[in-house]
N, C-alpha and C positions, 0 to 999 in steps of 0.2 A: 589402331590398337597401340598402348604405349608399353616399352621395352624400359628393362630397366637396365640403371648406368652399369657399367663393365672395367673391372680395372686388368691393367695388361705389363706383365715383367717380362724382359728378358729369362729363359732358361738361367740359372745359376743365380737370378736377382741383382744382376749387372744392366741397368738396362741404358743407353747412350741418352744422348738429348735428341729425340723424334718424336712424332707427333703416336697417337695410338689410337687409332678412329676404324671403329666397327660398324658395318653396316649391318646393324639389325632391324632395322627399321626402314619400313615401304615409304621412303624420301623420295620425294618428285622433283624434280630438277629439272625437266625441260625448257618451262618457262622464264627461270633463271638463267639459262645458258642460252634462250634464242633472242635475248631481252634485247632492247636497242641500244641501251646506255651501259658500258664498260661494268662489270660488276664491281660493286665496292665489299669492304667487309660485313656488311649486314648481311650479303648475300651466303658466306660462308660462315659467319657465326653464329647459327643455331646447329648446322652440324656440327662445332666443334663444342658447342655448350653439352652438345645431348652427348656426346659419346669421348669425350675427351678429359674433360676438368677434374675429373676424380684422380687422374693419372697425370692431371699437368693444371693443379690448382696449386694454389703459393702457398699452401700446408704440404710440406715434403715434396715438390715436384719429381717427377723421374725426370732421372736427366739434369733437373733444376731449370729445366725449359716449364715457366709460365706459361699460360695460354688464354688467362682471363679477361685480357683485353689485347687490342690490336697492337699497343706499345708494345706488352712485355714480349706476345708472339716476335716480332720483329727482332725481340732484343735477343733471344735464342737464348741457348742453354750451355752444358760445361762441354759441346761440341761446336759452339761456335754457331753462329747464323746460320737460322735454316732458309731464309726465305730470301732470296734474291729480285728484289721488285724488278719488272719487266723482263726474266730471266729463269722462267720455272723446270728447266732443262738443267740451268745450273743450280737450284734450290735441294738443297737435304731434304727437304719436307717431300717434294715430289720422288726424288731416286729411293727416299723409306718406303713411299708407301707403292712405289711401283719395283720394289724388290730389284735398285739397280745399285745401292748401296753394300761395299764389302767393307768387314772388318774385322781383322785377325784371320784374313785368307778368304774368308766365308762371305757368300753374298745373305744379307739381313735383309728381310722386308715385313712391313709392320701393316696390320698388326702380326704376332710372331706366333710362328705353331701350327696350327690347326684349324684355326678359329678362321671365320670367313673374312677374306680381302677386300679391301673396298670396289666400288662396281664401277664402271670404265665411267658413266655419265656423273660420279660424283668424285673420281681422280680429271673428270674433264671440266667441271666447276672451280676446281680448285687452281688448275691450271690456269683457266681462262682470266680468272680474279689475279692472279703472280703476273701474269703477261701483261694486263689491263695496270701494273703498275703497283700493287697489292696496295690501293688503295683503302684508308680509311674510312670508317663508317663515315655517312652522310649526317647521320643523328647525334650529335658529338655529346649528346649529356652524359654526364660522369657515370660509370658502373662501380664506381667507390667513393665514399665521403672524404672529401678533401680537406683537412683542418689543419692548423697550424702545429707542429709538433712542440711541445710543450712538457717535459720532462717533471715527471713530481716528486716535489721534495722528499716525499713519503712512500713506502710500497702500496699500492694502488688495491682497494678492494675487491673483490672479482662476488659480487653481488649474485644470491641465489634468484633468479625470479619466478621461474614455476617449479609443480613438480609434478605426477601422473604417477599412475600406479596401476602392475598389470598382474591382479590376483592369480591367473595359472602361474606365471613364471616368480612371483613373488621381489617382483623388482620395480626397483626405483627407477625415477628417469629426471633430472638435475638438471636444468635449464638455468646456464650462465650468458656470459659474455662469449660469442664465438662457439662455443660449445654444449653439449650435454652430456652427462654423468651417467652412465648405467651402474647401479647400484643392489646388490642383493639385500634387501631390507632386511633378511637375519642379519649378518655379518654386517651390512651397512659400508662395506669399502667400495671404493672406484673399481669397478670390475674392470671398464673399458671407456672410451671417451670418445663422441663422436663429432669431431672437426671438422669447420670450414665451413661454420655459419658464417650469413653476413650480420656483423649487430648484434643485437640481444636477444635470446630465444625468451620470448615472451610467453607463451603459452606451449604446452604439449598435452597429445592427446594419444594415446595407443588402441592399437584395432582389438577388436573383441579377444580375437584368441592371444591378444600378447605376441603376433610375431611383426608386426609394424608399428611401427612410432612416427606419429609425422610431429615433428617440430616447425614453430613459426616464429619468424622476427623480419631482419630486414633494414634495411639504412632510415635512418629516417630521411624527408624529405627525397629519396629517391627510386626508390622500390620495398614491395615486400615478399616475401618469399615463405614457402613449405618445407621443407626438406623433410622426405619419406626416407624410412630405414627401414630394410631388411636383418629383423636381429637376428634372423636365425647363423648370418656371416658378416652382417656389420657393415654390409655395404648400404653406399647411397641407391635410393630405388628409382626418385625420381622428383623433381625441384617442379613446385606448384608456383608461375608467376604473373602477375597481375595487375596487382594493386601498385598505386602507384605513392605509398610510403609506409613505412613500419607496420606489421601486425603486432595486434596486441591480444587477439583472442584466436579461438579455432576451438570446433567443436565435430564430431564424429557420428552420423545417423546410429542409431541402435544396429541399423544392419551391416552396416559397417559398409555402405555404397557412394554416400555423398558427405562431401567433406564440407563445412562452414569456415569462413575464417571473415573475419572483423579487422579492420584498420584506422590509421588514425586518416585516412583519407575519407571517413566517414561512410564509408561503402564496404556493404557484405557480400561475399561471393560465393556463389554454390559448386561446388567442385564434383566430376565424375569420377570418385576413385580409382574407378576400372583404366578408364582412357586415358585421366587426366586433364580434361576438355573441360574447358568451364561452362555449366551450365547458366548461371543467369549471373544478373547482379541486382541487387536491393538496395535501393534508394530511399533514405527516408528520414536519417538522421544529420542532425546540423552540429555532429563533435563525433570527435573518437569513440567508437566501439567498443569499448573495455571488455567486454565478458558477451559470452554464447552458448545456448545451453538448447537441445532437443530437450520436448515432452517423451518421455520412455515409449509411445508410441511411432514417434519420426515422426510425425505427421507438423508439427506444429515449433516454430524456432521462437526463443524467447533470446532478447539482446539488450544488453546493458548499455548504457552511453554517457560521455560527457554534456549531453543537451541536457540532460535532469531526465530522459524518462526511458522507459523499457516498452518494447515493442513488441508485438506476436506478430509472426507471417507464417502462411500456411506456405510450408516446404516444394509441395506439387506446384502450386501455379505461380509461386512467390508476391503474392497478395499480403500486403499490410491488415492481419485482423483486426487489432488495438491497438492503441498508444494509452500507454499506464501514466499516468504524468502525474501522478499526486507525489511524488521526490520533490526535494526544493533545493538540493544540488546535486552536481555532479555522481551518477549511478558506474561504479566499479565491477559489481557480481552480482550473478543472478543464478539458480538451479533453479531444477523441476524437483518436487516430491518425488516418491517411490512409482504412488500408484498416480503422479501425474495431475493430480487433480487441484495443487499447491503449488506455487510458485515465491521463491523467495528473492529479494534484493538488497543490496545495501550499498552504501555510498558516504559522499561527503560529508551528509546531516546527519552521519551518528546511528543510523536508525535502521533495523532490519522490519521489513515490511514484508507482508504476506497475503496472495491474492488467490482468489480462488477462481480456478481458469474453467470454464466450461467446456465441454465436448465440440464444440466450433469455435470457439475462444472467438468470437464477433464480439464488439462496441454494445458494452452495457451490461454485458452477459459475464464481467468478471470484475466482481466486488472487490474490494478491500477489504481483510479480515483483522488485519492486526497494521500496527505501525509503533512500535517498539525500540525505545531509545535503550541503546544497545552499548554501546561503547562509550568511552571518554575521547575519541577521534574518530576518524575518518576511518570505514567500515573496507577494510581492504579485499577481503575473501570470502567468500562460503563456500560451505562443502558439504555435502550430506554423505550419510556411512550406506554400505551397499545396503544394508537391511533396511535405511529411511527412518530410521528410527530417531539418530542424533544428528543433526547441526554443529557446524563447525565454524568459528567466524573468528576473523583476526581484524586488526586496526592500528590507525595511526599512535596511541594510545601506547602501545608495545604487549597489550594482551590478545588472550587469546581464551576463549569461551565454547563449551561445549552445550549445546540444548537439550532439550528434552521435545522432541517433535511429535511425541506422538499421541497425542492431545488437541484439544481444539486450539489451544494459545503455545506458545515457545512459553517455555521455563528449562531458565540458567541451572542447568546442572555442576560445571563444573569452571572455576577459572584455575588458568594454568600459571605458572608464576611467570613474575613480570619477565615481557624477554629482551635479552639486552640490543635490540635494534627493530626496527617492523616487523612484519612477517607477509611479505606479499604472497609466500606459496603456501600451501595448503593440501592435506591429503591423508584420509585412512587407509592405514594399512596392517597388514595380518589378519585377516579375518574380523578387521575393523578393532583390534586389541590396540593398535597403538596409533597415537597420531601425529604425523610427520610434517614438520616446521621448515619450511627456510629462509633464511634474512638475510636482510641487506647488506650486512657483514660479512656474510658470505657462509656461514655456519648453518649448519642444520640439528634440528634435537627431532628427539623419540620420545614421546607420552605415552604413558599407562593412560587408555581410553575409559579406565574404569574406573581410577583415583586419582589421575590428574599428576600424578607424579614421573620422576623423570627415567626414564627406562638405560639400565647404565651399559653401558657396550665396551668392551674390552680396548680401545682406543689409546693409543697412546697423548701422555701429557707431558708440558713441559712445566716447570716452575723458575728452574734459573739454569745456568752454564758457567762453567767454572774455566779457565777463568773469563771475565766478561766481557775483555779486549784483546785487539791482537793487531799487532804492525804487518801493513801492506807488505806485501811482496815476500815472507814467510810466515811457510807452514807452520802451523800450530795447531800440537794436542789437548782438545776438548771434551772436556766430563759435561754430557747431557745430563739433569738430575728431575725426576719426574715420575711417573707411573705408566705403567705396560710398554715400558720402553722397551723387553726383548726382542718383540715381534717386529721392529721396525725394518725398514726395509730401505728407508732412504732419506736423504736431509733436503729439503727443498728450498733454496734461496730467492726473496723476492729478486735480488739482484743479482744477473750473469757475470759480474765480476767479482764475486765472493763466491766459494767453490767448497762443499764439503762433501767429501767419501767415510764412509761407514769402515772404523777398524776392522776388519774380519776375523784379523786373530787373538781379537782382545776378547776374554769370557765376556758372555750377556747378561745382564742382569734386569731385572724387574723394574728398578729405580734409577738405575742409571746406565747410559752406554757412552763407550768412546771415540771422539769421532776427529778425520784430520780437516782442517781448516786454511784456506788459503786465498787472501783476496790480492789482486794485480796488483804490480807498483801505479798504474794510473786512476785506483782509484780515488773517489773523493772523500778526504776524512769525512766521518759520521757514523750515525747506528742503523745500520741493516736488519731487516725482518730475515727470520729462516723457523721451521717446521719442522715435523718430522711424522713421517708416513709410514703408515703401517698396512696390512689386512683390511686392518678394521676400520681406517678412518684416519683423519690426521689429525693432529696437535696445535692446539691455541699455536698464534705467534710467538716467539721472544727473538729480542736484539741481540746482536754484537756489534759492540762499537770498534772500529777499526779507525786506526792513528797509522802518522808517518813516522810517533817516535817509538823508541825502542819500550815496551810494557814493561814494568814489574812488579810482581807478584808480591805482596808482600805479610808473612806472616808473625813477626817479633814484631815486640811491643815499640823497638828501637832500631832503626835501620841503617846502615853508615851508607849511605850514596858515593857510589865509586866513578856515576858517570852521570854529563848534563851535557845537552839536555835528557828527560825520560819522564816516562809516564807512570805513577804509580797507584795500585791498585789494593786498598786493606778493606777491612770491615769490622765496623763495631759488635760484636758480637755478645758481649756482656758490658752491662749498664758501667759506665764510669770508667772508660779502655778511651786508653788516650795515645795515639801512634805518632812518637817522637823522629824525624828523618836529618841525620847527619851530612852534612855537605861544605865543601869546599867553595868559600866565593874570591875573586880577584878585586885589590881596589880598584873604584870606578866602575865594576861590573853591575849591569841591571840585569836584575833578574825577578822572571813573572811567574808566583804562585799565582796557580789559577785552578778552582776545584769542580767538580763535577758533581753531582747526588742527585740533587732534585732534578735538574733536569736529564736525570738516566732511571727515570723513576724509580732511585731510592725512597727509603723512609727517613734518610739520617739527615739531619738537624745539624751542620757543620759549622765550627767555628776555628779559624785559621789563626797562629800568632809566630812570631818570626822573632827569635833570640841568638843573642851572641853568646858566645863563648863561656861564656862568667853567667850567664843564665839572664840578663836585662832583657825585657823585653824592648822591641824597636819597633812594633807596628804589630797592628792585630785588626782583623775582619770575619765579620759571620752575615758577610750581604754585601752584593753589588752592582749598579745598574739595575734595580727592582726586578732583580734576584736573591733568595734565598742562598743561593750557594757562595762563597768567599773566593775575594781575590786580592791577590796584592801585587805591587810591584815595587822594588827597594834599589837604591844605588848605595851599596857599599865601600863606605870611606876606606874602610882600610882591609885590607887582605887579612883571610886564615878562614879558622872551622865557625861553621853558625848552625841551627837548627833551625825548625821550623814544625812545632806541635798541630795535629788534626784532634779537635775532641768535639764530644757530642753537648749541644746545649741544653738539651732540654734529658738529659744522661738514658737515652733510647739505646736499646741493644736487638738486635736480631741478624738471621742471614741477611734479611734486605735491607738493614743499616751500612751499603757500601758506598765506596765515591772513588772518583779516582784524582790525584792530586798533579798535575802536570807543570813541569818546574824544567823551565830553561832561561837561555836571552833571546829567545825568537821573538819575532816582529807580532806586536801587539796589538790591534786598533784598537782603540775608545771610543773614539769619535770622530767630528770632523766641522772644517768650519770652511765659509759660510753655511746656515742650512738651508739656503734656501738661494735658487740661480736663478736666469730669465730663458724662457721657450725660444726656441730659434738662435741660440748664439750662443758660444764655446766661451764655459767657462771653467776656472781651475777650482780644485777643490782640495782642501790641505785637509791629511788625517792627523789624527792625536793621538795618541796612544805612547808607544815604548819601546826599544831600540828598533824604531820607523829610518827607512833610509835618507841619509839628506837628500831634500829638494824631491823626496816625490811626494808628486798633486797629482793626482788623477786629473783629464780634462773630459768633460762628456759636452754634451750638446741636444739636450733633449728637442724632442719637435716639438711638444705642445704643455699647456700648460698641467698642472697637478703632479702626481708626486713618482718619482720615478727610482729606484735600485741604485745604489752606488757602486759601481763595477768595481770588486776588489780579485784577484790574484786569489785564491785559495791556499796555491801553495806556497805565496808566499808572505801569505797575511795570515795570522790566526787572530778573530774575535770570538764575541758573544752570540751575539746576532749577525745579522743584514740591517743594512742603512739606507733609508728613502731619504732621498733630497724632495725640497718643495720647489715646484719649477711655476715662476708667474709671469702672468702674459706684461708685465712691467718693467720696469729696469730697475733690478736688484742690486743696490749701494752696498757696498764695504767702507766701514771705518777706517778712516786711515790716518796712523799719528804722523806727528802731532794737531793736536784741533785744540788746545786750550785755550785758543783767544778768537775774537770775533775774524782774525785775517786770516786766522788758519783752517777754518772752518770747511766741514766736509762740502760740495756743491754739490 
């Protein structure tokens, strides 16, 4: 029989680094302890998978004691090493769970309370494994995906990929990265979130009555996995595993007894819901599984695939009925009709196709009814409404179409406007009133099922943030400016080193709220993404740009600059507003106007010009380095006051006409020469640019040929970009003067 996982606290929620392993389950261990060969860790790592990892997985460990592989076990938690190889007398891990362990006066033994202790023959497994040396698995393949860490320049997407919906309880269920979304599709907010997938939850399915969800994903190339949840408390129920890479489908019998799930290892697997035991496996396709869909009778499994065709297998014997193969690419979805007798698919060519499946569904006995170009891309989803009435299909295309199913042909009822990314999920909800999107964007929408229109949810929005910058290492107060901002509850930053808390004692308002602001002095100047969450749902993206110099604010027409370097911040706001900035320069001093708009996605049109005293112009720029934005950089002959006017070219005015102007003698790059070095050998490389330090050359040494990053200092370099040198498998000449006669000649 299978038990499900168990999480285990300390009294008061204090709980040490120890292991917490329940014996609920008739484990047989004999054979393991009378073995000939030393146990290794395979031997104790299904006990600690089944009764441990919820309590000591790398999502909040207790203790901060890992347990999800033989490493981190070893590495112990914020009490130090539990496990003593050849030594399980002196191991933490044995004195917890044989209640020999005191602390704060009191002897602790785990698990704690009431709950049943573990049984002498599996504290005598454990044992035997610690003495034997606590030897490593014999099987050394990775239980995580090992990839190069790689930092993105950008905040990182966090992609919708399915959704489910479970009409008793009226909830949604959000399949991301790592995680799933419970969602009350009234109100539409993150109710709760359930962590510590491996991978991408691909698919999700919920039990009849709405109190189980089993979610699937999984590493690719290394395993795939289930994850069952009990929502009635949120706990894990119990991890379905098998397959031997990523799932990408799962489907649920009508009785809710045998689970389906599809992989891209090509192979379907029948699951015992009760025990957990896997009944069979079906062999039959030559690509990924994409999609899985029971006849509303059980009886009969229809599965989509990357080979081009859909399959029927009778469920009891796991017998191949049919292969549908009239697709001409790759098949992504497939459902059954209401009353079953209909089966829909769609895929790479565009086309939703429709067959009529027999009472045996046997070779021959299930036509083709329709074959229906359907989309302008590649046919992501379908979905039918509980009633069978409407079809639901999304595509590469970015739309999304509702049918008319209940006729002998589909007819296009309704398109929903175009959506700003795919829509791989899919799902009616409320009484099938509305129909639920999510994309790759990571965003989700709400349809009127009955006009196509967008159903408006009380959610907070942002539009902009006043002001738009802010120097590291102080706090700063920010005006969020947008709609249903009272109800927020919290600022979510893509980035852990920019930090925002919600004013508490500032009134709320509808349109705007205030909020305090604070990123490290080690962060990296840039524009950071942040949010803002509420009840209902959260809020588009917007940036703040964060700098190392001091911001200013600036709202006159004319500004006397008191200090340089600094960063300053206006907006054109009415058509023909031209912001004059006063400053002090030294003879001999360089110094770099350098502006900002376009690339902070303003609207403003900037044109830059730099006057003395007497009003002469001395230089003027509206573009640089094929950029739209202005830059200059001027060595002043002779000392005193100069200006430097910001105006609009093409005379655009609004809020999002801003820029910001940054004006010091910090070290400037432009460029850099040679551009181009040889593979295999260190060479120097001179930048250009503007009060640059004498004699620095970067030297790099790339290994191979083609074009590679020119490592600059951030903090002590400011450019436009990043520079790629061209690196060739040749030997790369420098000119070198003098060459103006034939003896002087480069060789």
């Amino acid at each position: 029989m299978r038990f499900p996982y168990r999480y285990c606290k300390w009294p008061g929620g204090n709980s040490p680094a120890i292991l917490c392993v329940f014996a609920s389950s008739l484990f047989v261990l004999s054979n393991c302890c009378i073995a000939a060969e030393p146990p290794d860790y395979s031997a104790v790592e299904t006990l600690f998978t089944q009764h441990c990892l919820d309590c000591h997985a790398s999502t909040e460990p207790e203790g901060r004691l890992v347990m999800e592989s033989h490493e981190l076990l070893l590495k112990g938690g914020e009490s130090g090493t539990v496990i003593v190889p050849g030594k399980s007398e002196e191991s933490l891990l044995v004195r917890m769970i044989e209640g020999k362990f005191e602390k704060d006066g009191k002897k602790k033994i785990m698990p704690p309370g009431k709950r049943e202790k573990l049984k002498p023959e599996e504290i005598a497994l454990i044992r035997s494994w610690i003495d034997a040396g606590a030897r490593p698995p014999a099987d050394t393949r990775p239980k995580e995906l090992a990839v190069p860490k790689i930092e993105p320049k950008v905040p990182p997407r966090n992609p919708i990929n399915a959704i489910a919906y479970a009409p008793r309880q009226k909830l949604l269920a959000v399949g991301r990265y790592g995680e799933v979304e419970l969602r009350p599709a009234e109100s539409r907010a993150v109710g709760r979130a359930l962590t510590g997938h491996r991978g991408n939850v691909n698919a999700l399915a919920f039990s009849g009555d709405g109190n189980y969800l089993f979610a699937a994903g999984g590493e690719p190339g290394l395993f795939g996995e289930v994850r069952q949840w009990d929502l009635r408390d949120g706990r894990l129920f119990y991890v379905f595993e098998g397959h031997k890479d990523t799932l990408y489908s799962i489907a649920l019998s009508p009785d809710g007894k045998t689970l389906v799930t599809g992989s891209y290892d090509q192979k379907i697997k029948l699951w015992n819901v009760e025990t957990g035991e896997e009944i069979k496996t079906l062999s039959g396709h030559n690509g990924c599984v994409f999609d899985l869909a029971f006849r509303p009778d059980g009886r009969i499994l229809a599965s989509a695939s990357a080979d081009r065709t859909v399959k029927l297998w009778d469920v009891a014997t796991g017998e191949r009925r049919d292969t549908l193969s009239q697709p001409l690419k790759e098949q992504y979805a497939v459902a059954f009709s209401l009353d079953g007798k209909r089966l829909v698919a769609g895929g790479v060519d565009n086309r939703i196709r429709v067959w009529q499946i027999s009472e045996s569904a046997t070779e021959t006995t299930n036509p083709i009814l329709e074959a229906r170009f359907a989309h302008e891309g590649a046919i992501l989803n379908v979905a039918f409404s509980s009633d069978g009435k409407t079809l639901l299909s999304s595509a590469e295309d970015r739309t999304v179409k509702l049918w008319d199913a209940t006729g002998t042909e589909l007819k296009e009822k309704l398109l929903l406007e175009r959506q700003p990314d795919w829509v791989p999920a899919l799902a009616f909800a409320l009484d099938d009133k509305a129909v639920v999107v999510g994309r790759l964007d990571g965003t989700i929408g709400f349809y009127d099922a009955g006009n196509g229109k967008v159903m408006p949810a009380p959610k907070p929005e942002l539009s902009r943030v006043e002001p738009r910058g802010i120097q590291r290492g102080k706090e700063t107060r920010l005006k969020l400016i947008g709609k249903n901002l009272s109800t927020a509850t919290e600022i979510k930053s893509a980035e852990p080193k920019l930090k925002f808390e919600l004013d508490q004692d500032a009134p709320r308002q509808s349109d705007a709220v205030l909020v305090k602001a604070i990123a490290s002095d080690d962060l990296r100047r840039g524009s950071y993404e942040f949010r803002v969450g509420g009840p209902n749902g959260e809020s588009g993206r917007l940036k703040l740009h964060v700098d190392d110099l001091p911001q200013v604010y600036v709202s006159n027409k004319v500004h006397a600059v008191e200090r340089l370097p600094a960063s300053f911040w206006a907006t054109h706001e009415k058509s023909g507003d031209i912001d004059q900035f006063d400053f002090d320069a030294k003879a001999g001093q360089t110094l770099v106007f350098d502006v900002a708009a376009k690339s902070l996605d303003s609207k403003a049109d900037v044109a830059l010009t730099l006057l003395d005293d007497s009003g002469k112009v001395l230089a003027s720029n509206n573009g640089f380095d094929g950029s739209p934005d202005p830059f200059l950089a001027y060595t002043f002959i002779g000392g005193g006051r100069y200006s430097v006017r910001v105006s609009e070219l093409l005379l655009g005015a609004s809020t999002d006409h801003f820029y910001r102007l940054s004006v010091g003698d910090f070290a400037y790059v432009t460029g850099f020469f040679p551009p181009g070095v040889s593979a295999g050998k260190e060479s120097e490389v001179e930048l250009t640019g503007y009060n640059l330090p004498a004699g620095h050359k970067p030297k790099i040494r790339p290994e191979k040929a083609g074009e590679m990053e020119l490592p600059l200092d951030p903090e002590k370099f400011r450019s436009r970009r990043t520079f790629n040198v061209i690196v060739g498998d040749g030997m790369e000449l420098v000119e070198i003067e003098p060459n103006n006669v034939p003896e002087q000649a480069t060789r």
